[in-house]
C-alpha positions, 0 to 999 in steps of 0.5 A, spaced: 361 352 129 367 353 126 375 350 128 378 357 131 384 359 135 382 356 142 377 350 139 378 343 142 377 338 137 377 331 135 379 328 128 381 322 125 386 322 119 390 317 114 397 319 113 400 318 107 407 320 103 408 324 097 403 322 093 403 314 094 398 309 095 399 307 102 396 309 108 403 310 114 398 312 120 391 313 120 389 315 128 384 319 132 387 326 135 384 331 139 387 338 140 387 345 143 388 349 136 392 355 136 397 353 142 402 349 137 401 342 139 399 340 131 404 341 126 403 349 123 400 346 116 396 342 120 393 348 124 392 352 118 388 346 115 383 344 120 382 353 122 375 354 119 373 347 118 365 346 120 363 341 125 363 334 121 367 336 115 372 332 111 378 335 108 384 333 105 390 336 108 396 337 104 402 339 109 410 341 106 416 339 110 417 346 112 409 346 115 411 338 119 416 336 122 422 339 117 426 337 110 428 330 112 435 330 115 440 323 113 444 326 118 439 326 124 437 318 121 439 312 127 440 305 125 435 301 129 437 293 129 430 289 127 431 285 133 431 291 138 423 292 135 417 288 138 416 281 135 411 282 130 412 289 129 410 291 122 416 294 118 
């Protein structure tokens, strides 16, 4: 069986920045493929995959969440995150 449009699946992933080193978020997802609840580049990544495969994912920008806007960009004091919260 292959990942399709209308495919429900369950994957693990690591995510990382550019070409660094270091693991930003590493979770377990699951999602209906085809009906936009994943980043496009993610989608596409994942459709033809067989049951169990491993893959590395690379997703542009443009196919995420964007270029990064400064403009867009909010302070937030650290004192307003969670005591522990690692930054």
């Amino acid at each position: 069986m292959q990942i399709a449009k209308n495919s429900v699946v369950t994957f693990k992933y690591d995510l990382k920045v550019d070409d660094e080193d270091d693991v930003i978020d590493s979770d377990e997802l699951t999602s209906l493929i085809g009906y936009g609840q994943l980043p496009p580049g993610l989608e596409a990544g994942l459709l033809g995959l067989a049951v169990q495969a491993t893959k590395l994912i690379t997703v542009a920008p443009e196919e995420g969440y964007g270029e990064r806007d400064e403009a867009k960009v909010i302070g937030i004091p650290r004192s307003a995150l969670p005591e522990g919260m690692p930054i």
